[in-house]
C-alpha positions in Angstrom: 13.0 -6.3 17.6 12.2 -2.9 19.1 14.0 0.4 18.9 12.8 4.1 19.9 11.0 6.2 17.4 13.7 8.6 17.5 16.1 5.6 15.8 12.8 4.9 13.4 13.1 8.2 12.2 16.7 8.3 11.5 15.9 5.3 8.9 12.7 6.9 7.4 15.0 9.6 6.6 17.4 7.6 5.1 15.1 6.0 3.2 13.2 9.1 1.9 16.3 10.5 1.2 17.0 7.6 -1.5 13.9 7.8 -2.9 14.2 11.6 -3.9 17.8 11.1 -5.1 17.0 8.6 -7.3 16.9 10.6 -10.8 15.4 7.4 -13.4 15.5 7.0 -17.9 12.2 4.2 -19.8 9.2 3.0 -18.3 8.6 -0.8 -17.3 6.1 -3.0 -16.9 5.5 -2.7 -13.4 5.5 1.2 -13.3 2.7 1.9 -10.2 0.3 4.9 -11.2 -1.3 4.5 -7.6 -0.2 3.8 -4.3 -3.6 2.5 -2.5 -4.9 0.6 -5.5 -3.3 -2.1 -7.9 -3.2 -2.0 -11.8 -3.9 -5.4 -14.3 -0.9 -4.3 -15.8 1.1 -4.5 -12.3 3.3 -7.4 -13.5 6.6 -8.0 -14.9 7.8 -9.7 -17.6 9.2 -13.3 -17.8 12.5 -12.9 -15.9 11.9 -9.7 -14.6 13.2 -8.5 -11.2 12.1 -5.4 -9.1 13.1 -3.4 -5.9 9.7 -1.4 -4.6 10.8 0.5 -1.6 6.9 1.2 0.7 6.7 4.2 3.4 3.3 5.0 4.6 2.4 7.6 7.0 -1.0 7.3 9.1 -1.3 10.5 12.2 -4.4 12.4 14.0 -6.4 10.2 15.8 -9.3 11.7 18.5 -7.3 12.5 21.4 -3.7 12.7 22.2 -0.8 12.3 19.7 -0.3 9.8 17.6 1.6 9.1 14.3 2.5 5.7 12.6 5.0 4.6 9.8 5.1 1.8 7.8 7.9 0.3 5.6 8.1 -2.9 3.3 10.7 -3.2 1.8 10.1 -6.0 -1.6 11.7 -7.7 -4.4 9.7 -9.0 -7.1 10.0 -11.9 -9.6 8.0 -12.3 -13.1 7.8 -15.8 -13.4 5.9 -15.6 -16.2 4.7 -12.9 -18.5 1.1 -13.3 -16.7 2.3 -14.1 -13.3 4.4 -12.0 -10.5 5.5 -13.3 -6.8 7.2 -11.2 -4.6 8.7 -11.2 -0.9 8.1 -8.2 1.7 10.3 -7.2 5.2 7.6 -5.5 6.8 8.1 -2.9 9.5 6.2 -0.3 11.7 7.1 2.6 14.0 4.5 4.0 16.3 4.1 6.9 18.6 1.2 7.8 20.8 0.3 9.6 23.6 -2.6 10.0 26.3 -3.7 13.8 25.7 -5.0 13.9 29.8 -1.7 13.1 31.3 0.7 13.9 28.2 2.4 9.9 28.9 3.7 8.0 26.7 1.8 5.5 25.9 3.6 3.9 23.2 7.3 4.8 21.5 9.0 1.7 19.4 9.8 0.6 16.0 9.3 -3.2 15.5 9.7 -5.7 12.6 5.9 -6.8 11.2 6.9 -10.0 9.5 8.1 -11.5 5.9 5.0 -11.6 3.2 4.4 -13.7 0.3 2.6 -12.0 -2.4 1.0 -13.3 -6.0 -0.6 -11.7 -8.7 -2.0 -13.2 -12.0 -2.8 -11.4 -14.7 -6.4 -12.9 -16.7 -7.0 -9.9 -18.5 -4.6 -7.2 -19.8 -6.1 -4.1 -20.3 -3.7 -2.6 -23.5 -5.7 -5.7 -25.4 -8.9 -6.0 -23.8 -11.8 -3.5 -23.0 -11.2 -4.3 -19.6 -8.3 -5.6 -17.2 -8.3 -8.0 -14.6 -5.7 -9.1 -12.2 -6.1 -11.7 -8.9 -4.1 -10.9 -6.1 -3.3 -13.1 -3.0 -1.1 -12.5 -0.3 0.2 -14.5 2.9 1.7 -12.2 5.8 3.2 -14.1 9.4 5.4 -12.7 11.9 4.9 -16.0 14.4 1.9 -14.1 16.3 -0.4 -13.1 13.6 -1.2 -14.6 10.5 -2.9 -12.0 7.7 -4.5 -13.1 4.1 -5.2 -10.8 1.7 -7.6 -11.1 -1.5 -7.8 -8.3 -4.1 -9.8 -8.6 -7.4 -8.2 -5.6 -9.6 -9.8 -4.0 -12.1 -8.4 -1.2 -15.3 -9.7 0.5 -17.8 -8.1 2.8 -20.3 -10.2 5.7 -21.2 -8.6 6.8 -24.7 -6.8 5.0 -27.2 -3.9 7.1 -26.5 -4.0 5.8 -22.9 -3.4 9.0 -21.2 -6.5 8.0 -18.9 -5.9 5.3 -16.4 -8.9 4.3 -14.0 -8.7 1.3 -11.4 -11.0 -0.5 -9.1 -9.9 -2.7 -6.6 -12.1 -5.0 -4.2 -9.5 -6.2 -1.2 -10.7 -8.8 1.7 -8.5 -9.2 4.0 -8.8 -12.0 7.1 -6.4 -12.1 10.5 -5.6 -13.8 13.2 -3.7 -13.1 16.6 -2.3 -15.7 18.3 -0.6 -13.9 20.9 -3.5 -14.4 24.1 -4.9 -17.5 25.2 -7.9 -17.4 22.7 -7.1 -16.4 18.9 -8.4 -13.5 18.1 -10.0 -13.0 14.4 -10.5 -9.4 12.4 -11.2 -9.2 8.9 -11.5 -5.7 6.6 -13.6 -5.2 3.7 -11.8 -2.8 1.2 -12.8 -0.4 -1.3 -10.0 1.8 -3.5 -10.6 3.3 -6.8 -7.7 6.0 -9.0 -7.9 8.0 -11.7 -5.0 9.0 -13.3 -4.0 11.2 -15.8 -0.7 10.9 -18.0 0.5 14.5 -18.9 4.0 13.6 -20.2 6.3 10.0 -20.8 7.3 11.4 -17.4 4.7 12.7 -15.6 0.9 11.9 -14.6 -1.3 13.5 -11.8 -4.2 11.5 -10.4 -6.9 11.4 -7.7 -7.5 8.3 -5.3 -10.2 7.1 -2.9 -10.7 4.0 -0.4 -13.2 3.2 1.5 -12.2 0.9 4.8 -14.5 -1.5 7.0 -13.0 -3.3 10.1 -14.8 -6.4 11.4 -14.8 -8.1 14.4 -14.5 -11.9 13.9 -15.3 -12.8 10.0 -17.2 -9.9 8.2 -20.0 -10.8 10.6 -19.8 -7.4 13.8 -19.1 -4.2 11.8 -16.6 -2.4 14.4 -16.0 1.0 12.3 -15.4 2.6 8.7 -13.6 5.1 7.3 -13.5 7.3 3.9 -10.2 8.6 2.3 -9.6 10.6 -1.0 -6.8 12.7 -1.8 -4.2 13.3 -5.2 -1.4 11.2 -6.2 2.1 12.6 -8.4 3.7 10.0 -10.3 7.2 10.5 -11.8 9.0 7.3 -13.8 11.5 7.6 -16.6 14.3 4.3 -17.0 14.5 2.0 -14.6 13.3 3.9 -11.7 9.9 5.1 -10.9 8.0 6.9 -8.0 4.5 7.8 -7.1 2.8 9.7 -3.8 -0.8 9.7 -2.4 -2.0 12.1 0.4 -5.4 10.9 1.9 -7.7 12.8 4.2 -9.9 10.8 6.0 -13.6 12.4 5.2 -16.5 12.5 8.0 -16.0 11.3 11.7 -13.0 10.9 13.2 -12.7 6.1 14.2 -10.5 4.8 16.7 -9.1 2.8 14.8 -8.4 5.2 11.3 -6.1 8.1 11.3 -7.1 12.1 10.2 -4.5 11.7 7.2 -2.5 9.0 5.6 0.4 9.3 3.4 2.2 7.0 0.9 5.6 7.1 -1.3 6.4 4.4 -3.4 10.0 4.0 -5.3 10.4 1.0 -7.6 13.9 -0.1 -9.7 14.3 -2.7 -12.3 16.9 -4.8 -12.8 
């Protein structure tokens, strides 16, 4: 499934568009203070159902033009009070061009596969010293297969819990199937937030990652990148939304963009 950027943007409009119009009134379980990094508290109650709407934005790269959005759309289930699952419709539009000869190199919008995602709660942190959530996640769109590993980490900083910090350890292992020899990449992830709550309404917050690629299994170090940038976060009702701009700091990688960008929107049923 591939369409031209121009039709890619015509849907991140519409999409972006929703998210701003959406006016929420109570916040719920699964309210996300960060966009880059999980929370323990990031699951729903027993019976619980929510809609979390994902655009990302990734552009700069050395040379040339180049831009890339993603957008998962997911519904999530609280089977129990201490355990979520949710399904993802990934997408990604991409645009880039050769700055010597100004060509086109690349111009589609393509469908990224369906993930499975899980998250357990061991610890939460509004009754311990310290939260703790285990994250697993299966992605496949028939050429590539993608895990994903996070061990999640919270802390309230005042009894009041105005002051939210996370700490997130993600691994993450793929494989491309698409050649005649399978080709393996795995990323070794780094993301920490802190966020402050300065109304029911409102909180403000800072957020950092730090991203290794690896060719093969953690074993050939191909690049690494450092981001850190704020985050707003709005959520009142049933609806909630939170955004994260991250400049990439240092030397410019192949494979990591100048900036990235990221909205999320969630509703509960």
């Amino acid at each position: 499934m591939k369409l031209k950027l121009t039709d890619y943007k015509i849907v991140g409009a519409a999409l972006l568009a929703g998210a701003a119009a959406a006016v929420p009134d109570t916040v719920y379980g699964d309210e996300r203070m960060f966009t880059y990094s999980y929370e323990a508290t990031s699951v729903l109650p027993k019976g619980g159902v929510e809609f979390e709407q994902w655009i990302t934005y990734r552009g700069g790269k050395k040379e040339g033009t180049y831009s890339r959005w993603d957008i998962r759309e997911e519904i999530e289930f609280g089977v129990t009070d201490r355990y979520t699952t949710a399904l993802y419709l990934n997408f990604r539009g991409t645009f880039q061009d050769n700055s010597t000869t100004g060509d086109v190199e690349q111009d589609e919008f393509e469908f990224k596969g369906i993930s499975s995602e899980h998250k357990f709660q061991v610890l939460n942190p509004h009754t311990q010293p310290l939260g703790f959530l285990l994250y697993g996640e299966l992605t496949t769109d028939g050429n590539e297969l993608e895990l994903e590993e996070k061990l999640i980490f919270q802390k309230f900083l005042d009894k009041d819990e105005k002051w939210n910090a996370v700490f997130n350890v993600i691994f993450e292992q793929e494989w491309e199937y698409e050649t005649a020899e399978t080709g393996e990449e795995s990323v070794l992830e780094f993301t920490t937030g802190l966020s402050y709550r300065l109304s029911p309404n409102w909180a403000v917050g800072l957020e950092a990652r730090h991203h290794r690629v690896y060719e093969g299994m953690f074993n050939n170090e191909v690049e690494n990148a450092w981001f850190a940038g704020p985050n707003v976060h709005f959520g009142t009702g049933k609806w909630w939304g939170t955004l994260t701009v991250l400049p990439q700091f240092g030397q410019e990688f192949e494979e990591h963009t100048r900036v990235e960008v990221r909205l999320l929107a969630g509703y509960n049923f």
